[in-house]
Each structure stands twice: as C-alpha cells, then as structure tokens.
DSSP file (Angstrom, degrees, kcal/mol; ACC not computed):
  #  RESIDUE AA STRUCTURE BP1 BP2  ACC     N-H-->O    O-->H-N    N-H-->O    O-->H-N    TCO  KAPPA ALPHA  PHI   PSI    X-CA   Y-CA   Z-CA
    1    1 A X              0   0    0      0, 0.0    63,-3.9     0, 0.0     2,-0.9   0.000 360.0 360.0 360.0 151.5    0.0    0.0    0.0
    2    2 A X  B     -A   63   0A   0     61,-0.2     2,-0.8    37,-0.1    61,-0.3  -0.862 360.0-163.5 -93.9 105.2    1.6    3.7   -1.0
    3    3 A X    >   -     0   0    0     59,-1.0     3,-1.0    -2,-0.9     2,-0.7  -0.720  10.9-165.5 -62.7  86.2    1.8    5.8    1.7
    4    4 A X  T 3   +     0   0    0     -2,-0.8     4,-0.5     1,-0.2    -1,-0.1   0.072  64.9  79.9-128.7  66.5    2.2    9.0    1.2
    5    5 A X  T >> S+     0   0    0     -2,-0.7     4,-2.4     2,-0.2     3,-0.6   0.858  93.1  63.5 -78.8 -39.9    3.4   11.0    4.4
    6    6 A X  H <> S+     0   0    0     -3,-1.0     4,-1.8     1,-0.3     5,-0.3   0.918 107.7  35.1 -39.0 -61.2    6.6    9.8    3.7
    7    7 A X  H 3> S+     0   0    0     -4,-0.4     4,-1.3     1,-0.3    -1,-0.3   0.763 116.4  52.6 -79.5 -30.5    6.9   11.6    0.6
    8    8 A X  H <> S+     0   0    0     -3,-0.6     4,-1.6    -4,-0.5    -2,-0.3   0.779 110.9  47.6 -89.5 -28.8    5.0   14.7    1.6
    9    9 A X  H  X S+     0   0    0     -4,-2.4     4,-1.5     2,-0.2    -2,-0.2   0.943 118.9  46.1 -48.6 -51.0    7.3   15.3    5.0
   10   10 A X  H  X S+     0   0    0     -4,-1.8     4,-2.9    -5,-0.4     6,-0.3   0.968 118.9  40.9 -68.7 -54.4   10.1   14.7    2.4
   11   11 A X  H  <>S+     0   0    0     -4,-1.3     5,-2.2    -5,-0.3    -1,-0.3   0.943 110.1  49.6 -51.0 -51.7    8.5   17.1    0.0
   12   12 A X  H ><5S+     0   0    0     -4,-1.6     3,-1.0     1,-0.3    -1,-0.2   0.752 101.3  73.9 -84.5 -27.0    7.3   19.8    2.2
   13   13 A X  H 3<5S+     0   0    0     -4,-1.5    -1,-0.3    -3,-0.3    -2,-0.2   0.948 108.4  38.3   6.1 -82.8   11.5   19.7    3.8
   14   14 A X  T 3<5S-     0   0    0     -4,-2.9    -1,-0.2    -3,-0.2    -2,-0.2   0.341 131.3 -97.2 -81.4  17.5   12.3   21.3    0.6
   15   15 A X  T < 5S+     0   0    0     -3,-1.0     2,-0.8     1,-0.2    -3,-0.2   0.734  74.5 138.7  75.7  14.4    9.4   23.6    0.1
   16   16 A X      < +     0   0    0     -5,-2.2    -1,-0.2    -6,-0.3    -2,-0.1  -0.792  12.3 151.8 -92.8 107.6    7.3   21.6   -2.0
   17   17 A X        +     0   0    0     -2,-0.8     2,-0.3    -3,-0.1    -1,-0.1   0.416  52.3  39.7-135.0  34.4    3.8   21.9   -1.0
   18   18 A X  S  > S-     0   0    0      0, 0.0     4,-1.5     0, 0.0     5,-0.2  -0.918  85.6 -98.0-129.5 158.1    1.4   21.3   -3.7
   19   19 A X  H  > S+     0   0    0      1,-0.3     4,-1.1    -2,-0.3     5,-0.1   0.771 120.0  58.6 -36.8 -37.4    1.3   18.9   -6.7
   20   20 A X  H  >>S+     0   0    0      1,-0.2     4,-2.6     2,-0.2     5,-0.6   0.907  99.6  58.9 -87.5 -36.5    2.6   21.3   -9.1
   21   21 A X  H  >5S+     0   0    0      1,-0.2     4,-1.5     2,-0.2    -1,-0.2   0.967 109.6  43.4 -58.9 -35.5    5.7   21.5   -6.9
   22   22 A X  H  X5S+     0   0    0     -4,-1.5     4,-1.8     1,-0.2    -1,-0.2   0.761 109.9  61.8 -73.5 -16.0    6.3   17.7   -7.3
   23   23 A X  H  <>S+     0   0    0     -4,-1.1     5,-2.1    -3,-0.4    -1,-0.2   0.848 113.2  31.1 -63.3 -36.3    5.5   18.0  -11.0
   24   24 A X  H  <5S+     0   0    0     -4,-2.6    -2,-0.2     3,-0.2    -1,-0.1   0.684 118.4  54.7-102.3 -11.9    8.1   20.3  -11.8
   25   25 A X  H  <<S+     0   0    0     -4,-1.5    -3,-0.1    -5,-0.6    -2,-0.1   0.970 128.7  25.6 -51.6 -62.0   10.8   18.8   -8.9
   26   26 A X  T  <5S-     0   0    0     -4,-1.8    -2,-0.2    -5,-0.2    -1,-0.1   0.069 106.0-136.9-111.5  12.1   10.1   15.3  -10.6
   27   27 A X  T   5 +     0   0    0      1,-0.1     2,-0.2     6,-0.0    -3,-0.2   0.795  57.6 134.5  17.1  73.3    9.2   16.9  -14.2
   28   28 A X      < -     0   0    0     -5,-2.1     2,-0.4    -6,-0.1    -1,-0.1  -0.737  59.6 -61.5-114.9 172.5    6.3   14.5  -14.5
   29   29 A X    >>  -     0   0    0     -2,-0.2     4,-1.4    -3,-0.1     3,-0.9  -0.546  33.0-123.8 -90.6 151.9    3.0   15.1  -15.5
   30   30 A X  T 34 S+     0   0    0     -2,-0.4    -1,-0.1     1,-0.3    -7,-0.1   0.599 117.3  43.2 -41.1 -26.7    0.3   17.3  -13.9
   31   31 A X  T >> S+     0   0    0      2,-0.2     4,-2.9     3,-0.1     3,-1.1   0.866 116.8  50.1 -85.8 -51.5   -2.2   14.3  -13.6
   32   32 A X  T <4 S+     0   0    0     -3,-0.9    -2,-0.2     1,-0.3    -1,-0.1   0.330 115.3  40.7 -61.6 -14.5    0.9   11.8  -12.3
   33   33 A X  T 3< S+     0   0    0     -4,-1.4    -1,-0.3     3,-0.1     4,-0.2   0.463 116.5  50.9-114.0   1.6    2.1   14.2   -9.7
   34   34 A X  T <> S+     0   0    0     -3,-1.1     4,-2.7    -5,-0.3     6,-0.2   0.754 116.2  43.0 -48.4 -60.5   -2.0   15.1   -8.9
   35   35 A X  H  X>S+     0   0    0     -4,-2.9     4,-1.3     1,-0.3     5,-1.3   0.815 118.1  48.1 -73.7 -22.8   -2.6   11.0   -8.5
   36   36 A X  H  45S+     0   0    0      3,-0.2    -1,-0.3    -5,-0.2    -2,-0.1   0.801 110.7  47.9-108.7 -33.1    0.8   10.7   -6.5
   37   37 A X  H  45S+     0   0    0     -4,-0.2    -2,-0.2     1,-0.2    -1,-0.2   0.898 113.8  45.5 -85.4 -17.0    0.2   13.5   -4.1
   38   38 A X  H  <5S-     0   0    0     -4,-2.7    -2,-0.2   -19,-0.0    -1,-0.2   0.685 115.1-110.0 -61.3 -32.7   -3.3   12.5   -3.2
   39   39 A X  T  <5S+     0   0    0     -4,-1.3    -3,-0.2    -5,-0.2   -37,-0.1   0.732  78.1 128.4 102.1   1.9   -2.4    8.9   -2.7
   40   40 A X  S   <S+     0   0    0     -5,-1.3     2,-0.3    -6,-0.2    -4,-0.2   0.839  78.1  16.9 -56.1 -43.4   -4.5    7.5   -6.2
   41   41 A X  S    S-     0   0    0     -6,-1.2    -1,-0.2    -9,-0.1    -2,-0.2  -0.994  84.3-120.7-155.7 130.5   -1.8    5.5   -7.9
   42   42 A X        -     0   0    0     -2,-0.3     2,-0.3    -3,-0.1    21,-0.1  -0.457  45.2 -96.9 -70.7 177.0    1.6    4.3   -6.3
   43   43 A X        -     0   0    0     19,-0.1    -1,-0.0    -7,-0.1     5,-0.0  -0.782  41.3-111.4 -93.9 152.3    4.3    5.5   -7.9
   44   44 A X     >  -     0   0    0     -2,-0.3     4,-1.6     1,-0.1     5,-0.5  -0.159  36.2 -98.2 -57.8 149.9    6.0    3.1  -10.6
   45   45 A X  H >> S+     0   0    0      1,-0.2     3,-4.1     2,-0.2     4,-2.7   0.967 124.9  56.7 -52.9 -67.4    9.4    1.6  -10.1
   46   46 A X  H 3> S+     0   0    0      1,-0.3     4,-0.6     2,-0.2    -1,-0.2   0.839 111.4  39.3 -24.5 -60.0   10.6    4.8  -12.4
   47   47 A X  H 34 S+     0   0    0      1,-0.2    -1,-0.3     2,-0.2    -2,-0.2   0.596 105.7  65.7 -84.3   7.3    9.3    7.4  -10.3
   48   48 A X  H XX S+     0   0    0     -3,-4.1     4,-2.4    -4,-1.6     3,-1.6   0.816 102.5  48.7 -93.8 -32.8   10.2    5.6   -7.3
   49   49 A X  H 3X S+     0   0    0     -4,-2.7     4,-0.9    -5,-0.5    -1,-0.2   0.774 110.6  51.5 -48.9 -33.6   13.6    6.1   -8.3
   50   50 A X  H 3< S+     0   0    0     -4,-0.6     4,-0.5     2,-0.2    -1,-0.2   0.303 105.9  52.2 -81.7  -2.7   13.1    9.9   -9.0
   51   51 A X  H <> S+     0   0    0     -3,-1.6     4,-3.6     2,-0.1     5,-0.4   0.773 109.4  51.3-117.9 -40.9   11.5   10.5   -5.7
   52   52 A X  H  < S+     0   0    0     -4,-2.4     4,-0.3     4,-0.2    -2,-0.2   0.784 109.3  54.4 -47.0 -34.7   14.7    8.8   -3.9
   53   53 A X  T  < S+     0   0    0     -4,-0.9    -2,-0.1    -5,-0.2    -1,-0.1   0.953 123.9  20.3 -58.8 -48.7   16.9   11.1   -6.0
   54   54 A X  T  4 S+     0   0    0     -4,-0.5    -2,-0.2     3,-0.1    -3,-0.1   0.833 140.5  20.0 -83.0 -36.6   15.1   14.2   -4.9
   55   55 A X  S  < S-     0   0    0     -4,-3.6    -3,-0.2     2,-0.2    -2,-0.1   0.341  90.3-137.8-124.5 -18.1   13.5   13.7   -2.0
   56   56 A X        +     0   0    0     -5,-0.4     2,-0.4     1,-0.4    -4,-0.2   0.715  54.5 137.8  36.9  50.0   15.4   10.6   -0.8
   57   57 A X        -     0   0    0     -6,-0.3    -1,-0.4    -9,-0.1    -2,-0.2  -0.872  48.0-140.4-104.1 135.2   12.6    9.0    0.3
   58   58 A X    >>  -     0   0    0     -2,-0.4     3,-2.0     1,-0.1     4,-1.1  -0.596  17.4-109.5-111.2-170.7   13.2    5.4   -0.8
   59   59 A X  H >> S+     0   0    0      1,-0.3     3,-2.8     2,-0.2     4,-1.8   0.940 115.1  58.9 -56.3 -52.7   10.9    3.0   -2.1
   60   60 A X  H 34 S+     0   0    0      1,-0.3    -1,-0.3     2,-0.2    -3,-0.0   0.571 109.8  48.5 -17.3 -34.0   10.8    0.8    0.7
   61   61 A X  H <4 S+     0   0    0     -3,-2.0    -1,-0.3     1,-0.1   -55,-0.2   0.769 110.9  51.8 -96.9 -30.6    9.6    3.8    2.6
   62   62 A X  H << S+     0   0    0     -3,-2.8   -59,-1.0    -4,-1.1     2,-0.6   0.597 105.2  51.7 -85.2 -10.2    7.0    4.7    0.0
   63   63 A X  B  < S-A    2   0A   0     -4,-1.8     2,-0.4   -61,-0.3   -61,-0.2  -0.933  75.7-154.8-136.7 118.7    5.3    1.7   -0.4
   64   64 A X        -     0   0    0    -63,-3.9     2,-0.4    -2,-0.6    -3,-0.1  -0.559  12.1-126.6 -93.6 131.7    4.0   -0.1    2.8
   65   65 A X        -     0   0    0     -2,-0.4     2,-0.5     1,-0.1    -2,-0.0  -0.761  27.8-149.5 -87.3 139.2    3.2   -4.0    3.4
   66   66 A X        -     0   0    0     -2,-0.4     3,-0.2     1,-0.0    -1,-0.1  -0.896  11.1-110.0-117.2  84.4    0.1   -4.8    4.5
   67   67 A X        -     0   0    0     -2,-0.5     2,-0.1     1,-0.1     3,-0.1   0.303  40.8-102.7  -8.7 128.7   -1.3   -7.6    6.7
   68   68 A X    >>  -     0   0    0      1,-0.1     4,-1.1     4,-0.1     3,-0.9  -0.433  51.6-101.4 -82.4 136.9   -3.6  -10.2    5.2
   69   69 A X  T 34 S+     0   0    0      1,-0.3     3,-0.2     2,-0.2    -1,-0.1   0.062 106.8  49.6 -63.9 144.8   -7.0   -9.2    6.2
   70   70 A X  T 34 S-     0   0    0      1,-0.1    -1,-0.3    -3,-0.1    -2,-0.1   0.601 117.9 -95.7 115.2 -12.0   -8.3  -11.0    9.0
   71   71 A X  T <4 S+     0   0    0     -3,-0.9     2,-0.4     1,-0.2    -2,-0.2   0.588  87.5 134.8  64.1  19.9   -5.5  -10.6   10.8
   72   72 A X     <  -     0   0    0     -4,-1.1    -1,-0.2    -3,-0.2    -4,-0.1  -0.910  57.9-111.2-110.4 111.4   -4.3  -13.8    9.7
   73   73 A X        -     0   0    0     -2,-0.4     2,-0.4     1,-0.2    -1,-0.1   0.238  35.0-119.9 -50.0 145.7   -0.2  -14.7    8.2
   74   74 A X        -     0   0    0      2,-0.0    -1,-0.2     1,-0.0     2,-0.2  -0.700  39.3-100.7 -89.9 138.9   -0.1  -15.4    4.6
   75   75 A X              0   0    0     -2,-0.4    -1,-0.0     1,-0.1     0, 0.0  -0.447 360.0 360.0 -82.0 168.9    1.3  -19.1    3.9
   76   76 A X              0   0    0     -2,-0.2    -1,-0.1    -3,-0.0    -2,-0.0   0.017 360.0 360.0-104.7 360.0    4.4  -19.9    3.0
C-alpha cells in the first residue's frame, strides 16, 4: 500500500507543498504528480527512483506491506 506521508514530510523539507511543486521537482505530468500526491496511484518503479533522487525517500519507505485481512499470516 503507497503511503504518502513519507513523501509529503520529504516534500514539504524542501518547500514543496502542492502537486505542481512535485511536477516540476520530478518533471512529470500534472495528472501523475496530482494521482501521487493524493495517494490514487503508487508510484511506478521509475518514479520511485526519482522521488529517492530528490527527496530521498526510498521506495521501501514509500510503499508499505500490509497484513492479510483477517488478521491472519499469509502461507508460505
């Protein structure tokens, strides 16, 4: 699951605090830095590389694992 305080703490650091600041940080598009600061779409292996560059938040940080519902371990 994307989590994305990580990346807005990271963001907001450098003085980015709207979408359009992560669009032109991470020169992406206006809809792809919309869907990624709201939390719509995780970011892609590609921009998760871009986000570590800038913001040095890494993926690992951006994308969270998530218990299997039920509270129950997934088998092996």
């Amino acid at each position: 699951m994307y989590d994305r305080t990580a990346l807005h703490t990271a963001a907001q650091t450098l003085g980015d605090r709207r979408p359009v600041d992560l669009q032109h940080r991470l020169k992406v598009a206006r809809t792809t830095a919309w869907r990624l600061w709201h939390g719509r779409n995780a970011p892609s292996a590609a921009l998760a590389v871009r986000v570590e560059a800038h913001y040095g938040v890494n993926a690992a940080q951006l994308i969270k694992t998530t218990a299997p519902a039920g509270g129950e371990q997934a088998a092996i």
